[in-house]
C-alpha angles and dihedrals in degrees: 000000000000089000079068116032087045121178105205092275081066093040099050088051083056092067090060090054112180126171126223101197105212115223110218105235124229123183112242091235086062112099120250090260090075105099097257121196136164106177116210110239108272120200103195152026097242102046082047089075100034098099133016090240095062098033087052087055088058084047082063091042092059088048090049087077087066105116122255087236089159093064132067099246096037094053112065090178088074105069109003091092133027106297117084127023139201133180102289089213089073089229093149102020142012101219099172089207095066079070085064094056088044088059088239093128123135150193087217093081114333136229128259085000110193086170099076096000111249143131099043082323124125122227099245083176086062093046087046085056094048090043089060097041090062092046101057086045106052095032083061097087084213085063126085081002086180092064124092120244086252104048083038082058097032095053092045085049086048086053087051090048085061110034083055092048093047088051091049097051081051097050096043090057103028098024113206110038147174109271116219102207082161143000113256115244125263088238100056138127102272090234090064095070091062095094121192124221109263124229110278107246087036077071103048088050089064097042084058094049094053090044096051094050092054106049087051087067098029122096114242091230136015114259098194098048087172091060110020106037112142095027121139116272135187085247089058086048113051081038089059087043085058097055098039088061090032082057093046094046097057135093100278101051098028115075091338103165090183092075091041088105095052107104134154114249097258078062094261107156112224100200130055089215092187113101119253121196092185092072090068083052085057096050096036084060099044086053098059089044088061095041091058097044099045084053097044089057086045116259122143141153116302115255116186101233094195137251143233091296130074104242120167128246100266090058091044084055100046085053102052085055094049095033089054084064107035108021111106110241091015100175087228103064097089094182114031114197109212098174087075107050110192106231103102096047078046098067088025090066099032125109125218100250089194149032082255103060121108112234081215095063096036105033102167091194095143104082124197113224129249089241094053081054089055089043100071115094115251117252091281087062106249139099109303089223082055094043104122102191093035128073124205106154093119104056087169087067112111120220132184121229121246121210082264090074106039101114092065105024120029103256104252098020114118123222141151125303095243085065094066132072103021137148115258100256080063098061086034103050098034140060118204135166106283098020135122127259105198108194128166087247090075090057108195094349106097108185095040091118134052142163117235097190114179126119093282106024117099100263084041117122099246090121115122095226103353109074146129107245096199118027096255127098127212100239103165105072094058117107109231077238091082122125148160123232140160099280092046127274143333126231124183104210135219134212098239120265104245084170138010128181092250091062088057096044087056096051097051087052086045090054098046097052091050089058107035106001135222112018152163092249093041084060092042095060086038092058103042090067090040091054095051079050097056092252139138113239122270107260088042091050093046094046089046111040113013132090093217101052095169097061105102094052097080142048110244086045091046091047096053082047092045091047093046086049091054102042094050093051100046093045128150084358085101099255098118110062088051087049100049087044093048080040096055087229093116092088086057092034104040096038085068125091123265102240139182140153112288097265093198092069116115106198121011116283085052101048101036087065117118115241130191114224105178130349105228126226122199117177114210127240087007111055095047087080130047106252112237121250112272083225100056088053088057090054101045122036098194091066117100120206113242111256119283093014092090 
């Protein structure tokens, strides 16, 4: 930020420009279709657009301030709310946003700051500069003269892309925030660098705009996948479009009268508190445009096809769910972000399935809580808390598994109730003492693999810095791929889904019942997840098996089923923690214990005991920004502190 809101110190640095081009670093396991650049070291401006090589090299640059959103400490979302935990002692790992969950946050130096880019954050004003920087350039025809009229287009649309996404990234975790049409001249006034916070849908206007021009250049696919894979499409595009008015359109930014009193200080209001329908048309529409574009260039939901072995159909099912996430090339990831491979967050979630089994290779240090457990829908596909034949209401109760139920639980182990009984996204998406861990190592034998879980058993947590918090494991980012060996263990890894089709397909239902409420559209998109998942659709399941039928019939009901359907499907892809804040859900949902089984127990009434492992606190307004460095106010007076953060 200070590369932007510069005092004449900053200025004067300005004139001694140098760039330091940023390689995007790929780890050598990953396969050459990953996009792979190592930019040479450029010295100035104007050798930078000399020559298409090296202008092509900033373009990469201007990709590298793309969060790390498939890695702990690059994706606040993980672990800033209730979802995920870790060891808060930080034995194995220091994830600053843990801090944020602790309620640790400040205004002395923040966590996870993206403003300034500190604290495992990347600077996205800096990304925004650099953004810029590439776009006059390259805009300016006696610049790059060895390039063609359509990549010169197509590489300026690509810049947009990202100077929309980084202000948006901006905007989701600051709200209102400075927009950097361009970047102020070197030879400017000092106090025109201190640039003030614009109005918030004066920002999302812009994002759109940028977003707009861009996918109109932009190919809908990538025709060189070996090359080019992880470059910006129209797709992409027209997908991010879609969140970013979904966003503006929710609870927190639309008719938010919490935010009435937050005003520049030339007296600027940077929030339109009075409620506007028409913003969930917007994003209704850019849905559905998404939606069309990302078909018509041939993306759908994932479906497992099978393989050389003969699996059943429970385990088909449970791969089609984990595969969508974690396959390469799934035909569902619309954007994949290949600045953030997916190897460390791999060993990091996996379980030892042995004695074998080395904790270092399978650390299992991200621990699912107790209440995501509780959030998946019961076989009949509703709440487990609405489920009128089933019964989960102790949860302490222990059960033996039947041969029935031996592709998800090992026939004869006990566990507890709320492990039984449970909708397919649940087993595939959860660990859990006693469960199966189908990997294709285990080729056609489908229970080959299992976690034991207690204190001394080998996925037990008697590490001394590499141990489960809650008794439950994070299946669903590890790749199939998965095995143990004799140097440890194997990991194929993944380029992070920034988008899947499923994202999108949520987001159009959400939008229509907003406008016009229940519908036979809204249950289409609904069910068509449902179905992928093994699942009835979602007025069957609710006249059938649910103790409130008349739920989906109307639109408060079909919101709370639209929002748990979201938030099932989308779970641990840091989703979550961004829907409940734009929901306004964060002050109910972060004010509950973290829980989990008392994963020190060594045989089971001592382990299937609840334990409480940290009692949240979420202020509300305050704690649903980010709050600005104290630092950055003093440096630029037109900038106002978030509510509650003074």
């Amino acid at each position: 930020m200070n590369m932007i809101f510069n005092t004449k110190k900053s200025k004067k640095r300005l004139h001694s420009l140098v760039l330091s081009v940023i390689a995007l670093m790929l780890l050598s396991s990953c396969e050459e279709e990953f996009l792979d650049v190592v930019p040479d070291n450029v010295n100035t401006v104007d050798k930078v657009f000399n020559l298409r090589n090296e202008a092509e090299k900033y373009l990469f640059t201007c990709y590298s301030y793309m969060p790390a959103n498939g890695n702990l400490q690059g994706n606040p979302a993980f672990l800033a709310g209730d979802e995920l935990w870790i060891p808060d002692e930080f034995q194995a790992i220091t994830v600053n946003s843990l801090n944020i969950a602790l309620g640790l946050q400040r205004t002395g130096d923040p966590y996870n700051n993206y403003w300034d880019g500190r604290f495992q954050a990347k600077p996205m004003f800096q990304g925004i500069r650099h953004c810029n920087i590439f776009i006059e350039n390259l805009e300016d025809p006696l610049q790059v003269p060895d390039i063609d009229a359509s990549e010169r287009e197509r590489w300026i649309a690509e810049a947009k892309f990202l100077k929309a996404y980084y202000h948006f990234y901006l905007m989701r975790m600051y709200g209102a925030s400075p927009i950097i049409r361009e970047n102020v001249s070197i030879d400017a006034d000092a106090s025109e660098f201190d640039i003030p916070r614009s109005p918030y849908d004066e920002g999302i206007d812009y994002v759109v705009e940028l977003l707009d021009e861009a996918a109109a250049i932009l190919p809908p696919s990538i025709a060189d996948q070996n090359t080019e894979y992880g470059r910006i499409t129209s797709v992409i595009a027209k997908g991010l479009k879609a969140r970013v008015l979904l966003t503006a359109a929710s609870p927190l930014f639309n008719g938010n009268e919490d935010l009435s009193g937050v005003i520049n200080p030339d007296g600027t209001a940077l929030y339109n508190t009075t409620y506007e329908l028409s913003k969930w048309q917007e994003a209704a529409d850019a849905a559905l445009e998404a939606i069309e574009t990302a078909e018509n260039a041939g993306h759908a939901l994932y479906e497992f096809a099978g393989n050389t072995f003969n699996l059943s159909d429970t385990t088909a099912t449970k791969l089609s769910i984990r595969n969508a996430v974690t396959l390469r090339r799934s035909q569902e990831v619309l954007w994949p972000n290949t600045q953030s491979i997916v190897t460390d967050l791999q060993r990091q979630t996996m379980a030892p399935l042995s004695i074998d089994d080395n904790h270092r290779s399978a650390e299992k240090i991200v621990s699912p809580t107790l209440d995501m457990a509780k959030l998946f829908y019961s076989k009949n596909g509703v709440p487990i808390n609405e489920d009128k034949n089933l019964n989960f209401n102790n949860i302490l109760e222990i059960r033996e598994a039947n041969a029935s139920e031996g592709n998800n639980i090992l026939q004869g182990y006990r566990t507890s109730r709320l492990n039984f009984d449970r909708e397919h996204r649940f087993y595939a998406n959860l660990g859990f003492d006693g469960s199966i861990w189908y990997r294709n190592a285990d080729q056609d034998v489908e229970n080959e693999s299992h976690i034991e879980g207690k204190y001394a058993d080998y996925a037990g947590s008697n590490h001394a810095f590499f141990f489960n918090v809650t008794g439950y494991y994070l299946k669903k980012l590890v790749n199939n791929d998965q095995s143990f060996g004799a140097n440890g263990s194997s990991f194929r890894s993944y380029a992070w889904p920034e988008l899947r089709l499923a994202d999108l397909y949520l987001m159009y239902a959400e939008a229509l019942n907003e406008i016009n409420g229940p519908s036979g559209e809204v249950l289409q998109y609904l069910d068509l997840i449902r179905d992928r998942a093994g699942l009835e659709g979602v007025e069957t399941s609710w006249t059938q098996f649910s103790n409130n039928p008349n739920k989906p019939n109307s639109q408060n009901g079909l919101r709370e089923i639209i929002h748990q359907e979201r938030l099932i499907e989308l779970a641990f892809e840091g989703q979550r923690y961004w829907d409940l804040l734009r929901w306004k859900k964060a002050v109910r949902e972060f004010n509950q214990p973290i829980q989990g089984w008392n994963v020190y127990g060594e045989d089971e009434a001592a382990y299937y005991q609840i334990r409480t492992l940290h009692q949240q606190r979420f202020v509300a307004p305050r704690d649903y920004f980010w709050p600005i460095w104290e630092y950055a106010l003093l440096q630029n007076s037109n900038l106002v502190q978030n509510p509650g953060w003074n």
